[in-house]
mmCIF file as Biopython writes it, N, C-alpha, C and O atoms, coordinates in Angstrom:
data_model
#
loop_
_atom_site.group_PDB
_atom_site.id
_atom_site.type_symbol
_atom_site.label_atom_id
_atom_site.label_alt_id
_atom_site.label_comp_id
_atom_site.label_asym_id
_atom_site.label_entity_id
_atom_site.label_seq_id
_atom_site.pdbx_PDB_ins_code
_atom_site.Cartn_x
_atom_site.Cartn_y
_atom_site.Cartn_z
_atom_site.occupancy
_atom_site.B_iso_or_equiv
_atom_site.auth_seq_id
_atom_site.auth_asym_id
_atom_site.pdbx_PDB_model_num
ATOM 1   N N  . UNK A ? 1  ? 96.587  63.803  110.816 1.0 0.0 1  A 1 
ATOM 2   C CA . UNK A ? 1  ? 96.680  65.221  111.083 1.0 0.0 1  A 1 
ATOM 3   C C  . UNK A ? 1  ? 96.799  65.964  109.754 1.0 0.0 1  A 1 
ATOM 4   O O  . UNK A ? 1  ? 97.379  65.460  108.792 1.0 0.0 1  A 1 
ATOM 5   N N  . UNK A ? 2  ? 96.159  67.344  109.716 1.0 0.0 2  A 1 
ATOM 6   C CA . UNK A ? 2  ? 96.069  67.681  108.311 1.0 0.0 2  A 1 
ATOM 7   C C  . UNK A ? 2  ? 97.079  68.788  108.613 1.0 0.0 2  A 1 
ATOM 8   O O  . UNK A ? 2  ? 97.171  69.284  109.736 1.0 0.0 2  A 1 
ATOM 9   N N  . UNK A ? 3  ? 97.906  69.195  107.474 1.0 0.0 3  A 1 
ATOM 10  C CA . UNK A ? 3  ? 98.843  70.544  107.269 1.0 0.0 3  A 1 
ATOM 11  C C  . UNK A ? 3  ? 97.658  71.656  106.756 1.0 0.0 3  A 1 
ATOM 12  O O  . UNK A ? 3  ? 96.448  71.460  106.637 1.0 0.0 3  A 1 
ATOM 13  N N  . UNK A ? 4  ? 98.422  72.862  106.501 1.0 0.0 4  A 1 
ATOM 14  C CA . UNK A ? 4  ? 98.158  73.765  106.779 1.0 0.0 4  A 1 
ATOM 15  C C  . UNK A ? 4  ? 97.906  74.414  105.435 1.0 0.0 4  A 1 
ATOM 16  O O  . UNK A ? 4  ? 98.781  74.357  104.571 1.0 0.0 4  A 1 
ATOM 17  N N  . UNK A ? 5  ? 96.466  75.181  105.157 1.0 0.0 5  A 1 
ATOM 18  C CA . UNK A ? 5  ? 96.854  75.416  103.558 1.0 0.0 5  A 1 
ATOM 19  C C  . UNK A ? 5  ? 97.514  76.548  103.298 1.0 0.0 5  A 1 
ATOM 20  O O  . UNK A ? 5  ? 97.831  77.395  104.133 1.0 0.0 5  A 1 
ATOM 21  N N  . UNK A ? 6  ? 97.811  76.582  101.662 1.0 0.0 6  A 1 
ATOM 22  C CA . UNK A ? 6  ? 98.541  77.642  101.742 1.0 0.0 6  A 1 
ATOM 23  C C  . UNK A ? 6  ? 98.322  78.935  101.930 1.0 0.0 6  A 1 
ATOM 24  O O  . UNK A ? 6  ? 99.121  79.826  102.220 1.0 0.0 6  A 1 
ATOM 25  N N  . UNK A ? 7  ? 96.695  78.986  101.663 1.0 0.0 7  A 1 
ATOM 26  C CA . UNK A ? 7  ? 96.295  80.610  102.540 1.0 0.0 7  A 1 
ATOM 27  C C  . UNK A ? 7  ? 97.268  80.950  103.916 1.0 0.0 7  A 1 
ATOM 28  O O  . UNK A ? 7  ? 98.053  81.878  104.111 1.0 0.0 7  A 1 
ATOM 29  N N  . UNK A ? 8  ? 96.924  79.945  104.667 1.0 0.0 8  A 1 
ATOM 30  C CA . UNK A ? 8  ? 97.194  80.428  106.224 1.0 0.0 8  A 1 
ATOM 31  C C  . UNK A ? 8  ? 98.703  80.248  106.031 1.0 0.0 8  A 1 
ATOM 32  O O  . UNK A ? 8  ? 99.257  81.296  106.362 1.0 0.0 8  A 1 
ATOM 33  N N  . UNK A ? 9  ? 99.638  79.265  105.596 1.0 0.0 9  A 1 
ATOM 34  C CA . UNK A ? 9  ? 100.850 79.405  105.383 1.0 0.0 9  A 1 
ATOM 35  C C  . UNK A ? 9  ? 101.638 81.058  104.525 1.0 0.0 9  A 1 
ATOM 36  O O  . UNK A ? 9  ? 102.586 81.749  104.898 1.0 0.0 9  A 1 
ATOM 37  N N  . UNK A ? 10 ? 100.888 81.164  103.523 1.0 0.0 10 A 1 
ATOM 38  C CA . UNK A ? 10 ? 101.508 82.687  103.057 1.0 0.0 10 A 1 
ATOM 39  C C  . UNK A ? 10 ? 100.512 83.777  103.952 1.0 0.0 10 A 1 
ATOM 40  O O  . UNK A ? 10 ? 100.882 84.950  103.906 1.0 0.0 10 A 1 
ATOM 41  N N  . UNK A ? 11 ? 99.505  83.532  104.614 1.0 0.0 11 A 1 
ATOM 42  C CA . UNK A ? 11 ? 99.302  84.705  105.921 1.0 0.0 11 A 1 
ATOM 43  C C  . UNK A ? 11 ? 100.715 85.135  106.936 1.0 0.0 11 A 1 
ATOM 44  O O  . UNK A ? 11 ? 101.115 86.231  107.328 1.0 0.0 11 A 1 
ATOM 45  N N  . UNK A ? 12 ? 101.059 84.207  107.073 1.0 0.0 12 A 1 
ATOM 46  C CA . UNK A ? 12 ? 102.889 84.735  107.834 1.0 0.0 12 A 1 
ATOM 47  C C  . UNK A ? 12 ? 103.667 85.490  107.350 1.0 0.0 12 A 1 
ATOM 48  O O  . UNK A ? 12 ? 104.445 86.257  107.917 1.0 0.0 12 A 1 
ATOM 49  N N  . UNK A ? 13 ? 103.505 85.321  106.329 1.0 0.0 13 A 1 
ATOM 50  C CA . UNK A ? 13 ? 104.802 86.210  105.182 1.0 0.0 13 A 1 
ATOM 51  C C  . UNK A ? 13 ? 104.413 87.304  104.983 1.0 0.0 13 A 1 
ATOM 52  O O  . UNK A ? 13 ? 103.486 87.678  104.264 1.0 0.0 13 A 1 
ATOM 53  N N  . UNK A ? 14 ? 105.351 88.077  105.834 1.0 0.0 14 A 1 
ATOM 54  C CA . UNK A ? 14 ? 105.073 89.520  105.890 1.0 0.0 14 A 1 
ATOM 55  C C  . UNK A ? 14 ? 105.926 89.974  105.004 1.0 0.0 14 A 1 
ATOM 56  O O  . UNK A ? 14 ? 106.937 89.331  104.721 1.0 0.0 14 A 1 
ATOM 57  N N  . UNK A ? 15 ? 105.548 91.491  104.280 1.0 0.0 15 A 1 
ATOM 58  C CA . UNK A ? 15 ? 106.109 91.441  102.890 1.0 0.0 15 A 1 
ATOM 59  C C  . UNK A ? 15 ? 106.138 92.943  102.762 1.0 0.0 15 A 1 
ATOM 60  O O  . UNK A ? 15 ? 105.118 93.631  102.733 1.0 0.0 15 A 1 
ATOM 61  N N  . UNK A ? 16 ? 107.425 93.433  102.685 1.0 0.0 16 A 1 
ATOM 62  C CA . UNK A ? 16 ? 108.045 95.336  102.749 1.0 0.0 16 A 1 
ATOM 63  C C  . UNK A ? 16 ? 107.427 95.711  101.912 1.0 0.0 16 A 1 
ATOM 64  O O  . UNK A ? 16 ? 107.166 94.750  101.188 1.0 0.0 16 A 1 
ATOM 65  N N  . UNK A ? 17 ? 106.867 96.879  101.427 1.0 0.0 17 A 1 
ATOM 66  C CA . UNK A ? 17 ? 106.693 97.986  100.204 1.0 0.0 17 A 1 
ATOM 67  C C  . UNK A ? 17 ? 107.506 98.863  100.258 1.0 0.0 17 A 1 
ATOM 68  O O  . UNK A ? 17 ? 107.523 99.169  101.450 1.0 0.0 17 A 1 
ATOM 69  N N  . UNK A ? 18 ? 108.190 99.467  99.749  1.0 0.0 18 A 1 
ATOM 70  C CA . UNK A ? 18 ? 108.669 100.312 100.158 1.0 0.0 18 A 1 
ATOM 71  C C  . UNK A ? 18 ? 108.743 101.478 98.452  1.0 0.0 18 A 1 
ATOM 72  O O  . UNK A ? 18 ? 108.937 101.091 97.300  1.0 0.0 18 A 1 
ATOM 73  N N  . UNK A ? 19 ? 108.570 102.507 98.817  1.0 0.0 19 A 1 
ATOM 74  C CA . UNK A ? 19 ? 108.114 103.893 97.337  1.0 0.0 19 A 1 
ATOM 75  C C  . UNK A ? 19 ? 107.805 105.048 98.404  1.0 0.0 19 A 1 
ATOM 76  O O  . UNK A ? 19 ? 107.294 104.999 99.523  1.0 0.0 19 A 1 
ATOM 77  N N  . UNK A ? 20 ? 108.397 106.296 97.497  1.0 0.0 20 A 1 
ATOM 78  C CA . UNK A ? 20 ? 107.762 107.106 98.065  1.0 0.0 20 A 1 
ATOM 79  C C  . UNK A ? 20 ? 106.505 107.849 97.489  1.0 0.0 20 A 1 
ATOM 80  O O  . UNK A ? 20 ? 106.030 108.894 97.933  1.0 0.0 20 A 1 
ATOM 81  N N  . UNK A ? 21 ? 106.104 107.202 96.540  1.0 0.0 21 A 1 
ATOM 82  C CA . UNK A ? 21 ? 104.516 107.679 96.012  1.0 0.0 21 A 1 
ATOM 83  C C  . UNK A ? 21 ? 103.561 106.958 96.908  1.0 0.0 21 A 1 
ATOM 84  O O  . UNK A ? 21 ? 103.657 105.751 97.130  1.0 0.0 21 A 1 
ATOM 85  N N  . UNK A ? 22 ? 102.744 107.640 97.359  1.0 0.0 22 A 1 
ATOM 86  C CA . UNK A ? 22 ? 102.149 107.400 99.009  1.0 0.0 22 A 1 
ATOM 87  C C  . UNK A ? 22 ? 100.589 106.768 98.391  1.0 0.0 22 A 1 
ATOM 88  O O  . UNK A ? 22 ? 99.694  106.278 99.079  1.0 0.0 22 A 1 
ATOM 89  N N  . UNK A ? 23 ? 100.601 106.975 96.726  1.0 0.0 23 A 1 
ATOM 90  C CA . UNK A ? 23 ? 99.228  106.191 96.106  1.0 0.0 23 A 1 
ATOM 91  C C  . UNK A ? 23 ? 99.575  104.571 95.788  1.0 0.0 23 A 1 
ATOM 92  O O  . UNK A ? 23 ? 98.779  103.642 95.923  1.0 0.0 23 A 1 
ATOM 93  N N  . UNK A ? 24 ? 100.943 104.478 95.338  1.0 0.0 24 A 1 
ATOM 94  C CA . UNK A ? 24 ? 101.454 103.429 94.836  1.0 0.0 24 A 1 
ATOM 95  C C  . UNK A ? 24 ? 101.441 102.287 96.092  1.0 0.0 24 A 1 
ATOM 96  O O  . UNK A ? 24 ? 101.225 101.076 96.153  1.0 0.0 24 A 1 
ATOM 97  N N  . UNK A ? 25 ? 101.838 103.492 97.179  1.0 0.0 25 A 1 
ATOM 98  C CA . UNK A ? 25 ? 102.306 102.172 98.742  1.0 0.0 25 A 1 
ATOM 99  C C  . UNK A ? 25 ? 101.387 101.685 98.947  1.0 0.0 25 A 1 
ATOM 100 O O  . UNK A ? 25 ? 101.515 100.528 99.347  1.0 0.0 25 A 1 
ATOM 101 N N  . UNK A ? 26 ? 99.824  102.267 98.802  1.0 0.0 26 A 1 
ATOM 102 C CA . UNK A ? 26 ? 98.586  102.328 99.113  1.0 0.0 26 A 1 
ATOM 103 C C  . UNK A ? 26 ? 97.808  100.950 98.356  1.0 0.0 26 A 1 
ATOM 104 O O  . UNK A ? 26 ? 97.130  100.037 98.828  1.0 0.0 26 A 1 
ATOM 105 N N  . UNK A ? 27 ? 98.316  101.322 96.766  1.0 0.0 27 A 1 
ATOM 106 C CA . UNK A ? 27 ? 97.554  100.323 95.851  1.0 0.0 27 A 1 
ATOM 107 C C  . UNK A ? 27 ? 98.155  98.857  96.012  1.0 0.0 27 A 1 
ATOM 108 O O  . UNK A ? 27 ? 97.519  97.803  96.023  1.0 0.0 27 A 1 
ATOM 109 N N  . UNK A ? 28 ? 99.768  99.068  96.155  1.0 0.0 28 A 1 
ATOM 110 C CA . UNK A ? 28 ? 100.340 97.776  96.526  1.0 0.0 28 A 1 
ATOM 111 C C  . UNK A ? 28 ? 99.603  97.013  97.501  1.0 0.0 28 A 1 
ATOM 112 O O  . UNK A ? 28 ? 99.097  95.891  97.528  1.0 0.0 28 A 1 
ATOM 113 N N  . UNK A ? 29 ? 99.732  98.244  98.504  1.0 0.0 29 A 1 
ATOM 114 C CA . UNK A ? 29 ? 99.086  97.167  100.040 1.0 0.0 29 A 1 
ATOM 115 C C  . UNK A ? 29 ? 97.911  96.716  100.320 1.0 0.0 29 A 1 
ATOM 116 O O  . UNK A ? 29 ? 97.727  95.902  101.226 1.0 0.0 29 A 1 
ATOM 117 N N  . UNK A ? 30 ? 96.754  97.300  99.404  1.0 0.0 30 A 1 
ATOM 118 C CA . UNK A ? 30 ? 95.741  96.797  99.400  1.0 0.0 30 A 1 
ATOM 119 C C  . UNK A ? 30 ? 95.533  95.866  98.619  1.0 0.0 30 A 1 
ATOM 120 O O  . UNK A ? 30 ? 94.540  95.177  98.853  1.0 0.0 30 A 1 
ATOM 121 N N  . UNK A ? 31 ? 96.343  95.541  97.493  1.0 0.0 31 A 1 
ATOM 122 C CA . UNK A ? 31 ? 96.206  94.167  96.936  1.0 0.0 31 A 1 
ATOM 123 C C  . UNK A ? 31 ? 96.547  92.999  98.164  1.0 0.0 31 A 1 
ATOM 124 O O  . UNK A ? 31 ? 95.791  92.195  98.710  1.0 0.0 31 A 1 
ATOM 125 N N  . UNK A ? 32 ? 97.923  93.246  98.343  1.0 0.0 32 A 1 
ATOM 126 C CA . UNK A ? 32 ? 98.433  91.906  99.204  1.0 0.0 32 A 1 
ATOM 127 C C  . UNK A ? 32 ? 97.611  91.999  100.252 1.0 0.0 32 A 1 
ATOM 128 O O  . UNK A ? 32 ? 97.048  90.912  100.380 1.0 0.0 32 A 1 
ATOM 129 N N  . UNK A ? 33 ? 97.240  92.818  101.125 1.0 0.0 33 A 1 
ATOM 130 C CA . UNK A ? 33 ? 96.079  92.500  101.892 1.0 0.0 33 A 1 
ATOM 131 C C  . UNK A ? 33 ? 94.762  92.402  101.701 1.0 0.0 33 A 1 
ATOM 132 O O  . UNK A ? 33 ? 94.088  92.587  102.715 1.0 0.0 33 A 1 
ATOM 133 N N  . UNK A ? 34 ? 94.160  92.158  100.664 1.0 0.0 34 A 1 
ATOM 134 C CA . UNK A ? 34 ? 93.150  91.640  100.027 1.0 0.0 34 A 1 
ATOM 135 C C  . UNK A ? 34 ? 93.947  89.851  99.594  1.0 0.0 34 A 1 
ATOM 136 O O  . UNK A ? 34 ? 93.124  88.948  99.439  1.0 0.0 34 A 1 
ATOM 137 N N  . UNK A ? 35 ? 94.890  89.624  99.495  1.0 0.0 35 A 1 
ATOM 138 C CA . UNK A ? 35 ? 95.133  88.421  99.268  1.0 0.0 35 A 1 
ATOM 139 C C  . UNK A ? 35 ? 95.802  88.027  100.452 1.0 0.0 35 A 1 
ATOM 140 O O  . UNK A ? 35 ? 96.732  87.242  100.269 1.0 0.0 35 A 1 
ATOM 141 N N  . UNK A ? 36 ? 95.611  88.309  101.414 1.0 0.0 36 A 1 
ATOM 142 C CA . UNK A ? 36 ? 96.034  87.644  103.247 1.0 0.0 36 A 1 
ATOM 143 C C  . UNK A ? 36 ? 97.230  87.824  103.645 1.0 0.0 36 A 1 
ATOM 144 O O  . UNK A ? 36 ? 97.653  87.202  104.620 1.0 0.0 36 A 1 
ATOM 145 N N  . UNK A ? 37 ? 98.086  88.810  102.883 1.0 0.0 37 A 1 
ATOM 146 C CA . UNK A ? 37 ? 99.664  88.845  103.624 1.0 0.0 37 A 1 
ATOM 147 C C  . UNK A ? 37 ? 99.725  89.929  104.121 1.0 0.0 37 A 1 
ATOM 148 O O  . UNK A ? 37 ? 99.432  90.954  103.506 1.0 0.0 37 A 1 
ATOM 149 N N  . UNK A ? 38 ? 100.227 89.891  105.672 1.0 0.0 38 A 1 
ATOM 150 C CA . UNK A ? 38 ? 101.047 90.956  106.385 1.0 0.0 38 A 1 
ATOM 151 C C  . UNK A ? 38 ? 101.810 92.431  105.313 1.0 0.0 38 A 1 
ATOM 152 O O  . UNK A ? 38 ? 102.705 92.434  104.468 1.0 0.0 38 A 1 
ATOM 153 N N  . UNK A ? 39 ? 101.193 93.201  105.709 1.0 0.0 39 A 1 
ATOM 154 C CA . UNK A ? 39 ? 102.238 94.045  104.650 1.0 0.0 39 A 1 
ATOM 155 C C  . UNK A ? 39 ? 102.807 95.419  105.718 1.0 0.0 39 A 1 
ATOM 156 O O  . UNK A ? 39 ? 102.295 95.783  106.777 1.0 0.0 39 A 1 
ATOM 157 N N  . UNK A ? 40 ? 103.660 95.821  105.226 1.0 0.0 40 A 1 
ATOM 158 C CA . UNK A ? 40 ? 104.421 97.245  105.962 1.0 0.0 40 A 1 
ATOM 159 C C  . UNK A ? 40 ? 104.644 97.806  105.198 1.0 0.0 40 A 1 
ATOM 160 O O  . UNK A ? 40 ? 105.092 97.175  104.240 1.0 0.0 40 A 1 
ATOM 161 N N  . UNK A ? 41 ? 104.542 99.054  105.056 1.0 0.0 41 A 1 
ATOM 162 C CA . UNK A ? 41 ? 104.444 100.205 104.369 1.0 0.0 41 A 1 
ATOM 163 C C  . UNK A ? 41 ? 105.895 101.040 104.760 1.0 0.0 41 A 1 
ATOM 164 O O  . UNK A ? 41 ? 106.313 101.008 105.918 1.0 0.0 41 A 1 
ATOM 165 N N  . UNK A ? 42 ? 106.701 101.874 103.556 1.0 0.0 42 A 1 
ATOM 166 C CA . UNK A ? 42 ? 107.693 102.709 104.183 1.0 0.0 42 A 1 
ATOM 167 C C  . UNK A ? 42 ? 107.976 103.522 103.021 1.0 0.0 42 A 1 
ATOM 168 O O  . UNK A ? 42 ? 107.826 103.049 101.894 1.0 0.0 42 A 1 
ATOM 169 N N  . UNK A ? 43 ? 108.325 104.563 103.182 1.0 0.0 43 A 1 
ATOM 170 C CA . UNK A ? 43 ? 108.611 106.329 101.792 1.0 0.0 43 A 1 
ATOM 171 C C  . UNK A ? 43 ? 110.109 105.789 100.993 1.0 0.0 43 A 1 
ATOM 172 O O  . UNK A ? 43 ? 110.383 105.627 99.804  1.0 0.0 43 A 1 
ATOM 173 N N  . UNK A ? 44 ? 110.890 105.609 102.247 1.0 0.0 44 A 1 
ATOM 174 C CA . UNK A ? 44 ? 112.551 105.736 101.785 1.0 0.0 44 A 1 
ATOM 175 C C  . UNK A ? 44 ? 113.551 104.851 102.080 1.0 0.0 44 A 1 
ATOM 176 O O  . UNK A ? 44 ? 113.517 104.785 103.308 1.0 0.0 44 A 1 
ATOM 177 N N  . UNK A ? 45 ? 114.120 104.380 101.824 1.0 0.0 45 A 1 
ATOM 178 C CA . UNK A ? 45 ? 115.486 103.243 101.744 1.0 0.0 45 A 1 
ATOM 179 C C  . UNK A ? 45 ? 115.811 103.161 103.231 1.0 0.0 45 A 1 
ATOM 180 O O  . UNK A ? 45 ? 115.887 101.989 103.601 1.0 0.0 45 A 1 
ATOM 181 N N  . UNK A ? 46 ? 116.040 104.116 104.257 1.0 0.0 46 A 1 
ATOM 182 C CA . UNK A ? 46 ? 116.704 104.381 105.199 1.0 0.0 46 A 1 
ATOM 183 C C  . UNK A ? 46 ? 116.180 103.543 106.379 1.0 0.0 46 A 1 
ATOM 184 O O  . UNK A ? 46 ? 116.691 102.875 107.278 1.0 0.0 46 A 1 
ATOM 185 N N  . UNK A ? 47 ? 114.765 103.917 105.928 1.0 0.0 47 A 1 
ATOM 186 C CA . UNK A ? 47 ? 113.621 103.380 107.008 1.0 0.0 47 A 1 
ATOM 187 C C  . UNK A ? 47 ? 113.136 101.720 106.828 1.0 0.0 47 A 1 
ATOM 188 O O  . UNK A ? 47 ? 112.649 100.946 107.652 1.0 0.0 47 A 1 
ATOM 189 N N  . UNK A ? 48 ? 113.465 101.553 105.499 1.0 0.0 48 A 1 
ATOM 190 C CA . UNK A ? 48 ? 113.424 99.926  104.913 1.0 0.0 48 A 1 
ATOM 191 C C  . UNK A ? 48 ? 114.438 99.395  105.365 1.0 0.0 48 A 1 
ATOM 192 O O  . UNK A ? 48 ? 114.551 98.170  105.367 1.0 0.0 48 A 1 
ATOM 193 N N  . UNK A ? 49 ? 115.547 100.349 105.923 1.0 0.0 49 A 1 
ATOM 194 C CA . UNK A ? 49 ? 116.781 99.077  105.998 1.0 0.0 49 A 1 
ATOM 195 C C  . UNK A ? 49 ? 116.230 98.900  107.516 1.0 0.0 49 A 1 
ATOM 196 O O  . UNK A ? 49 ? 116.000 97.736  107.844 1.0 0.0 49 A 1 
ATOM 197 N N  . UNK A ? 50 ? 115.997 99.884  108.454 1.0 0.0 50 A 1 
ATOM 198 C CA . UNK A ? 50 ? 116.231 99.623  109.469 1.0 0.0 50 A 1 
ATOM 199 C C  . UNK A ? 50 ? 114.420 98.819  109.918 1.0 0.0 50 A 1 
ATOM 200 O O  . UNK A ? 50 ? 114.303 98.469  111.092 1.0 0.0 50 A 1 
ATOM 201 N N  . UNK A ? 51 ? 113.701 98.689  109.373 1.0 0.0 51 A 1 
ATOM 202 C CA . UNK A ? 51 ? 112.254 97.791  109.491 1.0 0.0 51 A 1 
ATOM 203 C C  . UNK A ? 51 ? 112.966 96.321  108.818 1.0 0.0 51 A 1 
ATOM 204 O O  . UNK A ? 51 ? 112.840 95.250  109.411 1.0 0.0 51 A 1 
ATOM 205 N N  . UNK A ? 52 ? 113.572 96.416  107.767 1.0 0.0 52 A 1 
ATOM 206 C CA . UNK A ? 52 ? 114.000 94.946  107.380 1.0 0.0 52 A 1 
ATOM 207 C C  . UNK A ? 52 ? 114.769 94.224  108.455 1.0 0.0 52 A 1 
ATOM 208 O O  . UNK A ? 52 ? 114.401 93.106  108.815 1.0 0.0 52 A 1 
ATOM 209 N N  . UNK A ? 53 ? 116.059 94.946  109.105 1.0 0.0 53 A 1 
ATOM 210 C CA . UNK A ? 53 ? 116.417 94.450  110.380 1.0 0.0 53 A 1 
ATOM 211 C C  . UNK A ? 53 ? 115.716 93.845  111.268 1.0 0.0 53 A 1 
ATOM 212 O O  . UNK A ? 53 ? 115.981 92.675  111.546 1.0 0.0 53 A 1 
ATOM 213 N N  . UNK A ? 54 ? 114.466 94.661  112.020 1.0 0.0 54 A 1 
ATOM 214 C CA . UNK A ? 54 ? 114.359 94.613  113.014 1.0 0.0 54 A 1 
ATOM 215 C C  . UNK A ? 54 ? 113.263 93.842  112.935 1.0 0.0 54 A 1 
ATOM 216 O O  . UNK A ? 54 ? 112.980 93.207  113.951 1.0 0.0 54 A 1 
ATOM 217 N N  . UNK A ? 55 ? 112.082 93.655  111.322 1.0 0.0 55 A 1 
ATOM 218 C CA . UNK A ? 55 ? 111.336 92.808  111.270 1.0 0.0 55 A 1 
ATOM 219 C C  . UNK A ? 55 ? 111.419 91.313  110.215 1.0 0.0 55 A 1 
ATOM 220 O O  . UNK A ? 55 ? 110.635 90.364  110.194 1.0 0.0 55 A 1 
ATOM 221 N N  . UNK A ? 56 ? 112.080 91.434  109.784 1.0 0.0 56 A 1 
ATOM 222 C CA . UNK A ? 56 ? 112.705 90.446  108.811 1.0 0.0 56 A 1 
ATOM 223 C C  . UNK A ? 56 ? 111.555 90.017  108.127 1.0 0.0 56 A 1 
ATOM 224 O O  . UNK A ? 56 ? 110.909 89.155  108.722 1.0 0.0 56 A 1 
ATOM 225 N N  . UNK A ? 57 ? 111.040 90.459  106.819 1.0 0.0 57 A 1 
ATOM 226 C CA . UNK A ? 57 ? 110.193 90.311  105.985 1.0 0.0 57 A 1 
ATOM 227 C C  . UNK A ? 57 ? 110.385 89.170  105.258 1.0 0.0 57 A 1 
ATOM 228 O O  . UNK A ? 57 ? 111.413 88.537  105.501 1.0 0.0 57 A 1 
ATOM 229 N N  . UNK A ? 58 ? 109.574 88.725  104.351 1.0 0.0 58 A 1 
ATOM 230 C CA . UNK A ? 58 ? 110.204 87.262  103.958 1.0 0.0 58 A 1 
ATOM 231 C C  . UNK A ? 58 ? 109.732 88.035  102.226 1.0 0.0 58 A 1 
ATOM 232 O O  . UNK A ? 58 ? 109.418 87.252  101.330 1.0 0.0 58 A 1 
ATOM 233 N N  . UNK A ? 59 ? 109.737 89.263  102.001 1.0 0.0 59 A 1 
ATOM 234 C CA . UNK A ? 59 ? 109.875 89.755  100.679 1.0 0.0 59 A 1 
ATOM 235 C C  . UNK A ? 59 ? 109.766 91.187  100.892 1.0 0.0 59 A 1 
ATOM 236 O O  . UNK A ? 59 ? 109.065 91.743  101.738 1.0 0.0 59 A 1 
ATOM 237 N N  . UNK A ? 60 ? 110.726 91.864  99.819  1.0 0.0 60 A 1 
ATOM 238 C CA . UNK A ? 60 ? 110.681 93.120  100.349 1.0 0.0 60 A 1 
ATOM 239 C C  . UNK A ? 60 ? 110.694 93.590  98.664  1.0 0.0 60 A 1 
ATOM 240 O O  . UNK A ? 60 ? 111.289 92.992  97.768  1.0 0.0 60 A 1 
ATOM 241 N N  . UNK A ? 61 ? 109.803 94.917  98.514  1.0 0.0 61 A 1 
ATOM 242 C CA . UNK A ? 61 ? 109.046 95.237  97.019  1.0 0.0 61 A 1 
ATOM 243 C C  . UNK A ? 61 ? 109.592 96.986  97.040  1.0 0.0 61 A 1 
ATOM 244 O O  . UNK A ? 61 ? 109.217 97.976  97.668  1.0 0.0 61 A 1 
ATOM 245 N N  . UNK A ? 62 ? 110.707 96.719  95.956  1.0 0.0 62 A 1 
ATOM 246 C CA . UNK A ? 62 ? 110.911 98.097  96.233  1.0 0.0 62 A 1 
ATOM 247 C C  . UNK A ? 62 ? 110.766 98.956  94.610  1.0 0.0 62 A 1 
ATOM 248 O O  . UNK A ? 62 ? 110.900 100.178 94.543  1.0 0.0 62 A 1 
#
C-alpha cells in the first residue's frame, strides 16, 4: 500500500492570514493556493480568534 504524498498531505493544512491590507491578504492567498493549501482570509485579530476556534488551522500568518 502506498502513503500519501506530500502534496495531498499539506492539501489539509488549512492555514489563517490574517492583515488588514486587503492587497497583502490577497497576495498571501494566492501564493498558498497556487501551492495546494486551504487558506482563510480575515482584516482583524477579533475575527482570527474566533475562526481559529471554531476552525483550527494548522498555521496561522499574522
Amino acid at each position: 500500500m502506498r502513503g500519501e504524498s506530500p502534496v495531498t498531505k499539506r492539501r489539509r493544512r488549512t492555514i489563517l492570514v490574517v492583515d488588514d491590507d486587503a492587497a497583502i491578504l490577497l497576495a498571501i492567498s494566492d501564493v498558498l493556493h497556487a501551492e495546494g493549501y486551504p487558506v482563510i482570509t480575515t482584516r482583524d485579530g477579533e475575527s482570527a480568534l474566533k475562526i481559529a476556534e471554531r476552525r483550527r488551522p494548522s498555521l496561522i500568518l499574522l
